[in-house]
C-alpha positions as CSV (number, residue, x, y, z in Angstrom):
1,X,0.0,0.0,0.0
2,X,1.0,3.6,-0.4
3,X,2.2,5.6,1.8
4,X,0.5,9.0,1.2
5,X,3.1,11.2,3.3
6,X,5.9,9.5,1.2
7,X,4.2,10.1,-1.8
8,X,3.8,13.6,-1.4
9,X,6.9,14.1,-0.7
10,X,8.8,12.2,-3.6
11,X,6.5,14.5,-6.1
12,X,7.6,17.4,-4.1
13,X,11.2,16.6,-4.8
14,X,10.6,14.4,-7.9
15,X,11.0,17.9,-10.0
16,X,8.9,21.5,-11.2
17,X,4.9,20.8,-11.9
18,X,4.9,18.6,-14.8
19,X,1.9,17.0,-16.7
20,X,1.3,14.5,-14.3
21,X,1.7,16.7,-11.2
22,X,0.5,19.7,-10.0
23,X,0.7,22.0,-6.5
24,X,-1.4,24.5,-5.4
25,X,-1.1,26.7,-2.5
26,X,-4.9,26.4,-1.8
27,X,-7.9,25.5,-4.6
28,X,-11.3,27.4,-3.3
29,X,-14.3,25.3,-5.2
30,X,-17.1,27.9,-3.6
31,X,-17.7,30.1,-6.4
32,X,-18.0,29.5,-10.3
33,X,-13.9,30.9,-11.1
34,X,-12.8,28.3,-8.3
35,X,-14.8,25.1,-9.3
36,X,-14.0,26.5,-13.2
37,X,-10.0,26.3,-12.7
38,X,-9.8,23.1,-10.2
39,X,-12.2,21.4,-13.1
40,X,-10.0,22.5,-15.7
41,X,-6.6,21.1,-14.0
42,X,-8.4,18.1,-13.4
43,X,-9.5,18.0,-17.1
44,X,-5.4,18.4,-18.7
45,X,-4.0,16.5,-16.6
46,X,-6.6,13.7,-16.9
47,X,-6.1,14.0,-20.6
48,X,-2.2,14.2,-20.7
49,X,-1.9,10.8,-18.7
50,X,-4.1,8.3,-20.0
51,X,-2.6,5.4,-19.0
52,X,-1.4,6.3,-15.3
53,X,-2.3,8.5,-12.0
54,X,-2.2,12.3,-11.6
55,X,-2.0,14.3,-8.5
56,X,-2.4,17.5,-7.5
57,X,-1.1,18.3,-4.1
58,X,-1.8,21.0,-2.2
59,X,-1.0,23.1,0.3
60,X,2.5,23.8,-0.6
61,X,4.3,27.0,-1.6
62,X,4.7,28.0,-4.9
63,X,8.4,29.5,-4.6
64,X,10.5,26.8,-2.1
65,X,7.7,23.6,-2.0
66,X,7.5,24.6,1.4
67,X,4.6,22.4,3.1
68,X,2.4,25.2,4.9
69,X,-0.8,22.8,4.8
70,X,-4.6,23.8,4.3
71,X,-7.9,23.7,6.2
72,X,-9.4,20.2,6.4
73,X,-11.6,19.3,3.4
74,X,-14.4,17.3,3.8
75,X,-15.9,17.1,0.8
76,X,-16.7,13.6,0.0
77,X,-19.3,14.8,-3.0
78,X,-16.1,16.2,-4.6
79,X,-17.3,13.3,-7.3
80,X,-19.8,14.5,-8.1
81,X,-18.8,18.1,-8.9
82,X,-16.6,16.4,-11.5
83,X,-19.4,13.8,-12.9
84,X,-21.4,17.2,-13.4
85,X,-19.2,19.4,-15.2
86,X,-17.7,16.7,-17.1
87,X,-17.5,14.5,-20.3
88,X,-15.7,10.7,-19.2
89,X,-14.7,11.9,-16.1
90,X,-11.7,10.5,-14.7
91,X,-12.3,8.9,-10.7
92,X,-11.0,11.5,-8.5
93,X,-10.1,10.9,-5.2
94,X,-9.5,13.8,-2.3
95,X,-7.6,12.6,1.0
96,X,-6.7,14.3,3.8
97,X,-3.1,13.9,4.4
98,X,-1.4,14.6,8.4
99,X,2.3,16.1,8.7
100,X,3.9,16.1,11.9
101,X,4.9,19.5,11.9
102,X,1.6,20.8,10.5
103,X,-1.0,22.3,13.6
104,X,-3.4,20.0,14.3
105,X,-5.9,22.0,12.1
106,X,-3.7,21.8,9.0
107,X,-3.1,18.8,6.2
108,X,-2.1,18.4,2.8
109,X,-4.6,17.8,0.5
110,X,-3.9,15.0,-1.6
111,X,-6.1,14.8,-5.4
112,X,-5.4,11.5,-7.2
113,X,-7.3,11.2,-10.5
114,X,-6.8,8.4,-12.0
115,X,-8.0,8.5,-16.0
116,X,-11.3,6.2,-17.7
117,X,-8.7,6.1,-20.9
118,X,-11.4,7.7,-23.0
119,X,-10.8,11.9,-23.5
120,X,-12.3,14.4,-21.1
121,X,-14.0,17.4,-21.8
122,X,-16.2,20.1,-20.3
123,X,-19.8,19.0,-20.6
124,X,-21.0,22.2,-20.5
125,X,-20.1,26.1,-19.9
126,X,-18.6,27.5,-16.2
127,X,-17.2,30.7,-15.9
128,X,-15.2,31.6,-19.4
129,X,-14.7,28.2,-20.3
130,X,-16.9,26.7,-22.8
131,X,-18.8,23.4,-22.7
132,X,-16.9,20.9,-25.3
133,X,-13.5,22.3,-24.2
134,X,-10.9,19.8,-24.4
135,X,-7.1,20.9,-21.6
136,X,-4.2,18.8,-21.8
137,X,-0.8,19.8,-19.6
138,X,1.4,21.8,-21.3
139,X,4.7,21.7,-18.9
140,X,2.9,23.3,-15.8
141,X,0.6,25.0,-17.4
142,X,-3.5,23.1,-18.2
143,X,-4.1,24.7,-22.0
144,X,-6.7,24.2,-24.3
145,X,-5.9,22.5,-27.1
146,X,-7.7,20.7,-30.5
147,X,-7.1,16.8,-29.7
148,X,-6.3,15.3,-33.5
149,X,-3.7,12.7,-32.6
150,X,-3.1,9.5,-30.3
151,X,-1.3,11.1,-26.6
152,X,1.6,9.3,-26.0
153,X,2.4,7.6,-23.3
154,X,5.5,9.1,-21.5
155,X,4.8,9.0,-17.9
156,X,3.7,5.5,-16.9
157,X,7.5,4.7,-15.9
158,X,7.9,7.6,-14.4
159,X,5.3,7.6,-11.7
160,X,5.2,3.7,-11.0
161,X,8.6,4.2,-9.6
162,X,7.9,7.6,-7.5
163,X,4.3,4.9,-6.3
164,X,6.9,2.1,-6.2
165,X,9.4,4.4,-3.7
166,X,6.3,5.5,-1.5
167,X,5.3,1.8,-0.4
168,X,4.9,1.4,2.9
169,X,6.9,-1.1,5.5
170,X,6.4,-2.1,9.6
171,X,8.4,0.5,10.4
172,X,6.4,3.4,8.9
173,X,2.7,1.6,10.3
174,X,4.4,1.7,14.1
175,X,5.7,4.9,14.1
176,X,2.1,6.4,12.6
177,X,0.3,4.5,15.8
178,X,2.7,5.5,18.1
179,X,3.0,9.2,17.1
180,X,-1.1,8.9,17.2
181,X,-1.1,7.0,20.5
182,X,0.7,9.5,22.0
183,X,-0.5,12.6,20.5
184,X,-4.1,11.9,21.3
185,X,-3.6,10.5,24.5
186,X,-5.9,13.0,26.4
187,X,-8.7,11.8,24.0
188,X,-9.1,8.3,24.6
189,X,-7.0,7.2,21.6
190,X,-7.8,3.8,20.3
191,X,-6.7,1.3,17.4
192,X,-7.7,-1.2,15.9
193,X,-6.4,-3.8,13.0
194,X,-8.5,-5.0,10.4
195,X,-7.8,-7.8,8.2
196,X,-4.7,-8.4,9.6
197,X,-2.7,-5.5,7.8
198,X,-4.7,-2.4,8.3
199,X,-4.5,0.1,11.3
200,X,-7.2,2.5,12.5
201,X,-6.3,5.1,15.5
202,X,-9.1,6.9,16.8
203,X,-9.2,9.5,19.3
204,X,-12.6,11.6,20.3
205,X,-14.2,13.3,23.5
206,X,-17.3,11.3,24.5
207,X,-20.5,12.7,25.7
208,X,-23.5,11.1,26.3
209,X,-27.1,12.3,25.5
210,X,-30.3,10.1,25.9
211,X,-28.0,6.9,27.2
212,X,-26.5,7.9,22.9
213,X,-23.0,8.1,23.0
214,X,-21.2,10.8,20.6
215,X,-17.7,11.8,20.2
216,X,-16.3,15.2,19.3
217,X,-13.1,16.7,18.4
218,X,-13.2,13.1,16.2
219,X,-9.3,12.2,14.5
220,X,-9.1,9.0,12.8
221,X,-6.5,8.6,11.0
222,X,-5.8,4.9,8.6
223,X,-2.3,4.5,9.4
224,X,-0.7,2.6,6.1
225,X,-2.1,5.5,4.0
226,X,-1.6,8.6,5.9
227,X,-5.4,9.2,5.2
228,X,-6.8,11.0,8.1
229,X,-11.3,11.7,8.7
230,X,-11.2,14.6,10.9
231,X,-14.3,16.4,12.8
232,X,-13.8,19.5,15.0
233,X,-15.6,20.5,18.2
234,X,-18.7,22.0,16.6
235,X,-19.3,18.1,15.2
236,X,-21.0,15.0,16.8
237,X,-20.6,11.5,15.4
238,X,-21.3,7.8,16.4
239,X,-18.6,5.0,16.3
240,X,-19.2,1.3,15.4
241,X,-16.7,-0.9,14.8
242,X,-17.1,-4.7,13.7
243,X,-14.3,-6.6,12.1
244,X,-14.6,-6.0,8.6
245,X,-15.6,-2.1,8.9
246,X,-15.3,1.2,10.3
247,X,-18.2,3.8,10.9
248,X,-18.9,7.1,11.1
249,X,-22.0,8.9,11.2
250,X,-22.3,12.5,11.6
251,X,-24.8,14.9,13.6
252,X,-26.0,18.1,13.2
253,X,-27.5,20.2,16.1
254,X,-29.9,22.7,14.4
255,X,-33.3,24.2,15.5
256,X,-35.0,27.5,17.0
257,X,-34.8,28.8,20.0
258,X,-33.3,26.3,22.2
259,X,-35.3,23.4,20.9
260,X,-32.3,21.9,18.9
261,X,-32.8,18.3,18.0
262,X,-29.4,16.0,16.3
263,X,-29.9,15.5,12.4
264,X,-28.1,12.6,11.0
265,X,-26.2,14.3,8.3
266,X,-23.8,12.3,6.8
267,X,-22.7,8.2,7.4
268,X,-19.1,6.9,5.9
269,X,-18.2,3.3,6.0
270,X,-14.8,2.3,5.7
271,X,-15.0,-1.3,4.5
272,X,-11.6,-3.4,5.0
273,X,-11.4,-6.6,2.3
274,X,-9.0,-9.9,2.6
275,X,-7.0,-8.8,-0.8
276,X,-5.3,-6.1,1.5
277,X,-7.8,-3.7,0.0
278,X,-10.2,-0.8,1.7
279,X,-13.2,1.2,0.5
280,X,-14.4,4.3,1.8
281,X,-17.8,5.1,0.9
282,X,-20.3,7.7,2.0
283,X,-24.0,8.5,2.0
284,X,-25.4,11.6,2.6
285,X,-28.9,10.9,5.2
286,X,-29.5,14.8,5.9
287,X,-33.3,15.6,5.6
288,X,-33.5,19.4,6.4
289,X,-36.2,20.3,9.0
290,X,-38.9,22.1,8.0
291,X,-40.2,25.0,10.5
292,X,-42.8,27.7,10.7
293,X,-43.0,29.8,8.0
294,X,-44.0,32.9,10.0
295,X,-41.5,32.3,12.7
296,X,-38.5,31.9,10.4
297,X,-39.7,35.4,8.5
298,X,-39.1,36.9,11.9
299,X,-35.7,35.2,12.3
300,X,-34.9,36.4,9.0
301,X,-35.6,39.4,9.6
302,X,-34.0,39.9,13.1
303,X,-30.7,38.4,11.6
304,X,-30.8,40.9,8.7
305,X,-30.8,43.6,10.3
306,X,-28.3,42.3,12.4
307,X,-25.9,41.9,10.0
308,X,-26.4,45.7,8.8
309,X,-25.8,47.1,13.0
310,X,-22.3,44.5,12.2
311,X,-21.4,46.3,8.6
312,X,-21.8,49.9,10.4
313,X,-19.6,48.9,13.0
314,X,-22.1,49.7,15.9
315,X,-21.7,48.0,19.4
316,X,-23.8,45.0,20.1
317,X,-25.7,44.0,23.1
318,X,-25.0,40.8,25.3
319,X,-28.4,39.6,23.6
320,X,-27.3,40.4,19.9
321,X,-23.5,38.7,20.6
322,X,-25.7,35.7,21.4
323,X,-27.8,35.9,18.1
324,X,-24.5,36.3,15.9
325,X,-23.0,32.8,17.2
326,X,-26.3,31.6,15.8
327,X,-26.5,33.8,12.7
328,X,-24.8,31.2,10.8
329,X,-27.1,28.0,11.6
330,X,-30.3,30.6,11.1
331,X,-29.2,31.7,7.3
332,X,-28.9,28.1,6.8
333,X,-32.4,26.9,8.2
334,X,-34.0,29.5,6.6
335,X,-32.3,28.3,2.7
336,X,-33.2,24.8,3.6
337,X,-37.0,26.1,4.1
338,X,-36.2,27.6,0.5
339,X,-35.5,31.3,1.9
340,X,-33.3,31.6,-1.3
341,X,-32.0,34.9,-0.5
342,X,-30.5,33.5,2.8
343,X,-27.9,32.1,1.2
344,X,-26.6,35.7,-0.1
345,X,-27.4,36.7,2.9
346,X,-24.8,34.0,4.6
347,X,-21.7,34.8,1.9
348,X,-22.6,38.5,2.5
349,X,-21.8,38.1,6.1
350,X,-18.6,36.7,5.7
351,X,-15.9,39.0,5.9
352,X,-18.1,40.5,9.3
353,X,-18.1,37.6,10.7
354,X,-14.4,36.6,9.9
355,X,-13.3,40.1,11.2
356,X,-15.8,39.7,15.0
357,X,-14.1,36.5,16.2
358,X,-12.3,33.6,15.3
359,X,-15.0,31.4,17.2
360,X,-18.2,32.6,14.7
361,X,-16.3,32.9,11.7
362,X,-15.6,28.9,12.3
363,X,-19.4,28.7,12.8
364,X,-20.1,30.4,9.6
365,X,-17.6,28.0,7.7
366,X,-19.4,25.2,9.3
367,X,-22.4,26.0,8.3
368,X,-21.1,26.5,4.5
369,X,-19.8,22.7,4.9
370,X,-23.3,21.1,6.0
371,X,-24.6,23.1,2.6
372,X,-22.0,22.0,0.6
373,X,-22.7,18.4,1.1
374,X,-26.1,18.9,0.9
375,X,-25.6,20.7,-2.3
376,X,-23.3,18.3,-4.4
377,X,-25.3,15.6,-3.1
């Protein structure tokens, strides 16, 4: 198996962006430009290796290939934002990948797309690219280009022996358990091995509601790939383990007014097989509750003009601070009762937010991650 941390950093050093390798400091799929360029680059470099994998890495500097890492990204639907937007879309896969030095916040993301043999192309128009656009990799850079003859095949070599250099051995899988072990000690860390050859760490703190146990603060990391399933403190999930898989399912704590129920959001399963192989599926269960129509107007209304006292710069009461931790969550109720302006109203508020406090801008992001898995879904 492939050691993910190895592999990252053999591209790293392997040479310059290339057509089978690209770095980015950060991608940003959240508006049309950002989906239009990450689908491009997937497009090329799809294209320009037909025969073998591609990766983009990211989180690295442009100028030294200094690792300075990115937010964790938890977009499992990332699939199908690529089955949408294009023509024999290649399987892409994004993993979250830990470095020792990185804050606990921080990983590298880690894109492997891995080419159908058949030419990709834009289905359809995003941004100022138009649909039937075919990229390839030209050097570093993703160029459209008219395809008229067969691509040749001059990587394969190439990256089976930068995959072949990243294998993993004992040594590597016991130091990843012990560096989890003892870095998530105060969290009740766990492991487990499945099948013989695969190693799970888990560390979370455990709360009980309703005789229901949940964990937050959730790391899980799969040791022989690096591949680490993170939740923060604002998340709940279950655990189940039996001896062929691993389980997640994740909560979210919405309502009004102090009458918050948990919403199953999101279950992922990772299923261990005996040919030394492991799937990770997930399955979105979210059904958004549905609320008083005439309640939610006021709620709408009181965070509106809210979020104009905020853009003035005017001082807040105790009771307003209170509303803004929950300005986020409201916007996002009232777009899942189809209040379609609440979502403008929720990217409006950003940079407000952002600037108040640390604490509700990371409720505002969290809020933008529930829609964004509801949305690919």
């Amino acid at each position: 198996m492939i050691n993910k941390r190895l592999l990252i950093k053999h591209l790293l050093a392997h040479n310059d962006e290339n057509s089978f390798y690209d770095k980015k400091r950060k991608i940003d799929i959240s508006h049309k430009e950002g989906k239009a360029k990450f689908l491009k680059h997937i497009c090329a470099l799809s294209n320009s290796n037909p025969k073998n994998n591609s990766f983009i890495v990211i989180g690295v500097d442009d100028e030294d290939n200094n690792i300075i890492g990115v937010d964790f990204f938890d977009d499992s639907k990332i699939q199908n934002l690529i089955n949408a937007y294009l023509s024999h879309p290649p399987i892409v896969q994004y993993e979250n990948i830990p470095f020792p030095h990185l804050p606990d916040d921080k990983v590298v993301g880690l894109v492997t797309i891995r080419p159908t043999g058949k030419i990709t192309s834009l289905r359809k128009n995003i941004w100022k690219y138009y649909g039937g656009s075919v990229f390839f990799r030209d050097g570093s850079m993703s160029m459209p280009k008219v395809f008229d003859v067969e691509i040749k095949d001059v990587n394969s070599k190439i990256v089976e022996a930068i995959e072949k250099h990243a294998q993993n051995n004992i040594e590597h899988t016991l130091n990843g358990v012990f560096d989890f072990m003892n870095s998530r000690k105060d969290f009740n860390a766990q492991y487990k091995v499945f099948k013989e050859y695969f190693v799970v760490c888990w560390a979370g703190q455990k709360k009980t509601v309703k005789k229901e146990v949940f964990f937050s603060r959730v790391d899980i990391e799969l040791i022989n790939e690096q591949v680490r399933l993170f939740f923060s403190t604002l998340d709940e999930v279950s655990i189940s383990v039996t001896d062929d898989s691993f389980t997640i399912i994740e909560y979210v704590n919405l309502g009004l007014q102090g009458s918050n129920k948990y919403y199953p959001l999101e279950e992922t399963i990772i299923d261990f097989e005996d040919n030394a192989h492991y799937n990770i599926e997930t399955t979105l269960l979210f059904e958004p509750p549905q609320f008083d129509k005439k309640v939610l107007h006021h709620i709408y209304n009181t965070n509106n003009a809210l979020l104009e006292k905020l853009k003035k710069g005017l001082t807040l009461t105790k009771r307003e601070i209170l509303d803004l931790k929950n300005l986020p969550a409201m916007y996002l109720i009232c777009y899942l009762n189809l209040f379609h302006d609440a979502l403008d109203k929720l990217k409006e508020s950003k940079p407000y937010l952002k600037a108040y406090s640390p604490e509700i801008y990371g409720l505002y992001k969290e809020s933008l991650r529930i829609l964004r898995k509801v949305k690919y879904s």
